[in-house]
C-alpha positions in Angstrom: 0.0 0.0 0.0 0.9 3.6 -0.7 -0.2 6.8 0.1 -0.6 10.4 -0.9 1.1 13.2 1.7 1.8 16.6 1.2 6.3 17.5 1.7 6.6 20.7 3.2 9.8 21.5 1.8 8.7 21.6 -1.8 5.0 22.2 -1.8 4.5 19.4 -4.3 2.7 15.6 -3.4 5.0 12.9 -3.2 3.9 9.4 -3.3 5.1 7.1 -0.4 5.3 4.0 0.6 4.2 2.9 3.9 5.8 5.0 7.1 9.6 4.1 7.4 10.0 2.9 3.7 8.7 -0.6 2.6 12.4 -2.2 3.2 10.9 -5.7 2.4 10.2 -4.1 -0.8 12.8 -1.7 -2.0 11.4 -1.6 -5.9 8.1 -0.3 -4.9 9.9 2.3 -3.1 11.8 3.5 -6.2 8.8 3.1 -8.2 7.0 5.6 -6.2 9.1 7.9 -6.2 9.9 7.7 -10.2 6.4 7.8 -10.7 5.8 11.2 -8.2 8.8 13.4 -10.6 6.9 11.6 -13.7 3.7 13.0 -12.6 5.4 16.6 -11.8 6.8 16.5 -15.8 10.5 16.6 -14.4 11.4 13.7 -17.1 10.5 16.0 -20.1 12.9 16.9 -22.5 14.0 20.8 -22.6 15.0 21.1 -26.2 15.0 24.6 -26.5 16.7 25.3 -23.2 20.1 23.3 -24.6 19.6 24.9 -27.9 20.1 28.3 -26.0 22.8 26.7 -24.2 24.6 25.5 -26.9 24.2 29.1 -29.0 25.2 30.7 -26.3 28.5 28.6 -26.1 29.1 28.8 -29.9 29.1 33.1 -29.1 31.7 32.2 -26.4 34.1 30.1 -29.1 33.6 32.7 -31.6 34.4 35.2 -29.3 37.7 33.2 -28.2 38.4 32.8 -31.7 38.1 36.1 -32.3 40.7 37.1 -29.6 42.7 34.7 -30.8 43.2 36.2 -34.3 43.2 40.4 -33.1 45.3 39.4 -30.0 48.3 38.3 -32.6 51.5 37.1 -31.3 51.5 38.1 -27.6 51.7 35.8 -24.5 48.2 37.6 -23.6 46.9 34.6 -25.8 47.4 32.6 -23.3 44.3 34.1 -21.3 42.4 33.3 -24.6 44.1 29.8 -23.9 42.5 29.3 -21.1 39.0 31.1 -21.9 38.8 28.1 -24.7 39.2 25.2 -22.2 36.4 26.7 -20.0 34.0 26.6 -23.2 35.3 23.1 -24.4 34.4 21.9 -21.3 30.8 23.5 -20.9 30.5 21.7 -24.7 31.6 18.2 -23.0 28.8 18.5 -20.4 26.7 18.8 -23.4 27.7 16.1 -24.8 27.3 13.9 -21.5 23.3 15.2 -21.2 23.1 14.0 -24.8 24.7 10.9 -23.9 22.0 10.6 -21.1 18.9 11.3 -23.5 18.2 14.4 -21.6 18.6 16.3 -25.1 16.3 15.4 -27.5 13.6 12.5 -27.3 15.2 10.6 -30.2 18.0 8.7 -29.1 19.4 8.4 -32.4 19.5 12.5 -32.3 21.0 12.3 -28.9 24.2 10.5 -29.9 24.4 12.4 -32.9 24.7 15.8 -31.1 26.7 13.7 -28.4 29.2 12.1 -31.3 29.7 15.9 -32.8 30.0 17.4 -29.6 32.3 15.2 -27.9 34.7 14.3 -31.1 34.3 17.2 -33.1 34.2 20.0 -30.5 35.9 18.8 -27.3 38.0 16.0 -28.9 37.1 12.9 -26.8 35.9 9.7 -28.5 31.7 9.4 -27.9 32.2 5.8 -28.2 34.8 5.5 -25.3 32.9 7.9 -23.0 29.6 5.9 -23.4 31.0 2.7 -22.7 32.9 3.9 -19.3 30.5 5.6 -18.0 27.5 3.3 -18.6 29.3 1.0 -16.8 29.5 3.7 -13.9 26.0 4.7 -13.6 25.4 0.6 -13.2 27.4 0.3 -10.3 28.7 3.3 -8.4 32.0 3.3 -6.3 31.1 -1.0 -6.4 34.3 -2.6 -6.7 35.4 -4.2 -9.4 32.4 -2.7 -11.4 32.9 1.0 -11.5 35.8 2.0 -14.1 36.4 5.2 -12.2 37.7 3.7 -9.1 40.0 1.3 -11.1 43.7 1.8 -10.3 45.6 4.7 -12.3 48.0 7.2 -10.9 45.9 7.7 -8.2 44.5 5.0 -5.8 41.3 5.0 -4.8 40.9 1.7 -2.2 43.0 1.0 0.3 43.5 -2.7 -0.8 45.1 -1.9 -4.1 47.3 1.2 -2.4 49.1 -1.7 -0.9 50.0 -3.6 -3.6 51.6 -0.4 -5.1 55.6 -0.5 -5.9 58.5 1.2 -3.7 58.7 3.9 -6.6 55.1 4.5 -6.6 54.3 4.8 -3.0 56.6 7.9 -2.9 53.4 9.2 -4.1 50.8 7.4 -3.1 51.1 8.0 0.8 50.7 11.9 -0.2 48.4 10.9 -3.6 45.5 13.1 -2.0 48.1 17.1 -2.5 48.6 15.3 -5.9 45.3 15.1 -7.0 43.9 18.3 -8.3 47.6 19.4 -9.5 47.7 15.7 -11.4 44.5 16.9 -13.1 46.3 19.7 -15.5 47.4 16.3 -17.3 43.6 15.0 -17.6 43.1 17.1 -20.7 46.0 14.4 -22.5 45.0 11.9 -20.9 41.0 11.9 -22.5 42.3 12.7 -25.3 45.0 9.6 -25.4 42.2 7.4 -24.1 39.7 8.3 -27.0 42.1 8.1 -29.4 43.5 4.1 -28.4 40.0 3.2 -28.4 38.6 4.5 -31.8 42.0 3.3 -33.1 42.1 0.0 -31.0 40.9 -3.3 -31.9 37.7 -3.5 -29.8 34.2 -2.8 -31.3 33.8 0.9 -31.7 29.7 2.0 -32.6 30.4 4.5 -36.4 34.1 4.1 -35.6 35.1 5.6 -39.1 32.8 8.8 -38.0 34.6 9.1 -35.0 38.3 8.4 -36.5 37.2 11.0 -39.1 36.2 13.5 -36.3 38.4 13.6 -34.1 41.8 13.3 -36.6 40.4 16.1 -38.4 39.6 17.9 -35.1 43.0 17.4 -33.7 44.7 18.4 -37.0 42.8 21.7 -38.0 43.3 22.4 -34.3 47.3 21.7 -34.1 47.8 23.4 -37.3 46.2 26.8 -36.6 47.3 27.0 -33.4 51.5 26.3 -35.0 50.7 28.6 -38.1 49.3 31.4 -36.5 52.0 31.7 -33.2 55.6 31.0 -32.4 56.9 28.0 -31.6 57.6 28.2 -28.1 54.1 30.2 -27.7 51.7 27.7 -29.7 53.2 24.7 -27.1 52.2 26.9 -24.0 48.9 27.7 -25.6 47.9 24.3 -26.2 49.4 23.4 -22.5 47.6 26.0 -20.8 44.2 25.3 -22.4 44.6 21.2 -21.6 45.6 22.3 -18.3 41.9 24.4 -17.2 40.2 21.5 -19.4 41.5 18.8 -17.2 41.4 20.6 -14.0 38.1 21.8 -14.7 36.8 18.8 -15.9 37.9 16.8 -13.0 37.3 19.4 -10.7 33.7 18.8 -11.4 33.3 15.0 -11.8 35.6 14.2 -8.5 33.4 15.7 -6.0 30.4 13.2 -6.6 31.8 10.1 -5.6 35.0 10.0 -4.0 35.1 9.9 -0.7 31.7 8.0 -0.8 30.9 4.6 0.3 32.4 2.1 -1.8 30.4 -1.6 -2.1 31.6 -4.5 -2.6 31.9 -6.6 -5.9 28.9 -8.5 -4.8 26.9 -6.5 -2.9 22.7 -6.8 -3.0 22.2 -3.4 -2.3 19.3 -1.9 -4.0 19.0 0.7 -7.2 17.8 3.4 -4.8 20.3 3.0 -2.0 23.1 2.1 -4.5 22.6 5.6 -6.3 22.1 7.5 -3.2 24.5 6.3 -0.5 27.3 6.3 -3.0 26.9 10.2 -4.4 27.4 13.5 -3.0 25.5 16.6 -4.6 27.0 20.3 -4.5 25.0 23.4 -2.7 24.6 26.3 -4.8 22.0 27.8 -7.2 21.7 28.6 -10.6 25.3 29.7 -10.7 26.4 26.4 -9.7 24.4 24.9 -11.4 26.0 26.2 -15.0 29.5 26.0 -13.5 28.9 22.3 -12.6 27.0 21.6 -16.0 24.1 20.1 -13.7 26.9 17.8 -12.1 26.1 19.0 -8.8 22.7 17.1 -8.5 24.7 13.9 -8.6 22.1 11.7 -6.4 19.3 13.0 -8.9 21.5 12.5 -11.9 21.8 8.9 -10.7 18.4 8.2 -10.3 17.2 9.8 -13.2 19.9 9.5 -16.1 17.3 11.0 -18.7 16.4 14.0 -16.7 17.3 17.5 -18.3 19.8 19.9 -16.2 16.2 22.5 -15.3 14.4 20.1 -13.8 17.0 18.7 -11.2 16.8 21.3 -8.6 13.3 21.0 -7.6 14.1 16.8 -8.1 16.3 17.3 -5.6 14.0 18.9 -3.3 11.8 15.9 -3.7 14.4 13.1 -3.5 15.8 14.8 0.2 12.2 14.6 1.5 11.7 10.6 0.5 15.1 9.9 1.6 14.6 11.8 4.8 11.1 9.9 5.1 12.7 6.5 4.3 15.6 6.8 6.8 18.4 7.1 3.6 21.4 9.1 4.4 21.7 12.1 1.3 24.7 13.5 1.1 24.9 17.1 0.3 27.9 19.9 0.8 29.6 22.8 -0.3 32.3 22.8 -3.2 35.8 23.9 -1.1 34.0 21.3 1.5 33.9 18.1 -1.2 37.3 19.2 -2.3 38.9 18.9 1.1 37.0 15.8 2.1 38.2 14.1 -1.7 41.8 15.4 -0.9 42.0 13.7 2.6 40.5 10.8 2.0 42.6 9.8 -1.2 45.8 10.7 1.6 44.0 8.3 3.9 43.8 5.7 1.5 47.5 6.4 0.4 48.6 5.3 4.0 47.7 1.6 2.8 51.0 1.9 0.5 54.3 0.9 2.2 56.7 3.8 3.4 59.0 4.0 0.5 61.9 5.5 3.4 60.9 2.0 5.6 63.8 0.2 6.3 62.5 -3.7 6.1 64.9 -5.2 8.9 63.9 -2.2 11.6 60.2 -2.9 10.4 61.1 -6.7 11.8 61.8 -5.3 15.4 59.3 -2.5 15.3 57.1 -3.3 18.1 53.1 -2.6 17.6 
């Protein structure tokens, strides 16, 4: 049984299940509550509010191309350097609500605006980003499962920080100061990733289109860049906008889940709690809102991969009240605040790696 109550915190009518949450049922519990922002029309696409979006982004490139050609040869570029990674990343969050279906209602005209955006655009392979983080959405911070918590440069579980070489635990005990300065190389590294994928031997969806796309965006982009500065000044440019791409991308994906609960490889926990416990969300308003690309309503995001960037803020005021109602911890801070707690709690699981400096016959007679 369900019933109808009024949640003070958002004026609208929620549906719930019995008082507590129907734990012996935890389907009917995420049904309700799918069926309550279906009712409200928070799953309807808002075509013409990413069409202003996207115009509004293609003023900001032309204006940075602009700059680029009237500012000449003069290390002020560089400001024009980074101006350009801010918008190529506003056009990759783009591209991931179009990889979500939040776009259009076609899904064949989602991935195409995702495939142009992403390849074309920003320079990442569509293919690559769908597959990785499909696989995330399924199973958030769940060992094993989720690609983003896989061993790279950075550890993320303690159990793999210990299994790290003497060379690499120099930097693994202190991995969490490494982080966000490790992230001016992020811009390469998506761009190395989508490039071995497209190129590799595994299946690739249109992977012609998105060879084609991103050789010819990497190209026309190299060459202008070399033709139109110095030598020494066309490197820094493309370092400096890689640099505020990576950081600023990972600047906004790192807060949602690090730091969060992590489940194990063959956990039973169900799609509601899995989505919830294991995300953070941002405070802020509109502003963060843009700055975030709609990233900050990560538990809302996760429940509802389709839904469209407008319609998440009053989601989440929903999706607090039910989880308050059904005894589910929701996870919401500030931005410096998610930084700080992602920052100490990769140091915390860099501890797990041996001390380099350890000397293994005094750790014999060390006494516990």
């Amino acid at each position: 049984m369900s019933e109808v109550d009024a949640a003070p915190s958002s004026g609208v009518r929620i549906i719930r299940t019995k008082p507590g949450g129907d734990r012996s049922n935890p389907t009917t519990e995420y049904s309700a509550l799918l069926h309550t922002v279906r009712n409200l029309g928070l799953l309807r696409r808002r075509t013409g509010f990413y069409w202003m979006v996207f115009s509004i982004l293609l003023v900001a490139l032309g204006g940075a191309v602009t700059g680029f050609i009237l500012l000449g040869d003069t290390w002020y570029q560089l400001l024009m350097a980074g101006a350009l990674g801010i918008i190529l990343t506003q056009f990759a969050f783009l591209a991931h609500e179009a990889s979500h279906r939040q776009v259009f209602e076609s899904g064949k005209a989602n991935d195409t605006a995702g495939r142009i955006l992403a390849n074309a655009f920003v320079g990442i392979s569509y293919s690559w980003w769908m597959t990785k983080h499909s696989r995330h959405h399924a199973n958030p911070n769940v060992v094993g499962k989720d690609p983003d918590i896989d061993n790279d440069f950075i550890v993320f579980q303690p159990a793999e920080a210990a299994k790290v070489g003497r060379l690499q635990a120099v930097v693994t005990r202190k991995q969490g100061w490494f982080f966000f300065p490790m992230l001016m190389l992020e811009g390469i590294n998506l761009h190395i990733h989508g490039l071995r994928t497209v190129m590799g031997r595994g299946k690739v969806d249109k992977r012609w289109v998105e060879v084609s796309m991103l050789v010819t965006r990497l190209a026309a982009y190299v060459a202008v860049i070399f033709y139109f500065l110095p030598l020494g000044m066309a490197f820094a440019f493309i370092g400096v906008q890689l640099a505020v791409f990576g950081v600023y991308m990972g600047a906004s994906f790192a807060p949602n889940h690090k730091g969060m609960p992590q489940l194990p490889h063959d956990s039973k926990v169900d799609f509601l709690r899995r989505q919830v416990l294991t995300s953070r969300n941002i405070r802020g308003d509109w502003r963060m809102l843009t700055f975030m690309g709609g990233l900050n309503y990560q538990i809302e995001h996760h429940l509802f991969p389709n839904m469209p960037r407008p319609h998440l803020a009053k989601a989440g005021e929903i999706v607090r009240e039910y989880c308050r109602d059904h005894d589910i911890l929701y996870t919401e801070t500030g931005l410096v605040q998610s930084y700080a707690i992602v920052v100490d709690y990769l140091n915390k699981v860099g501890l797990a790696a041996r001390d380099p400096f350890d000397c293994p016959m005094t750790a014999r007679f060390r006494t516990h």
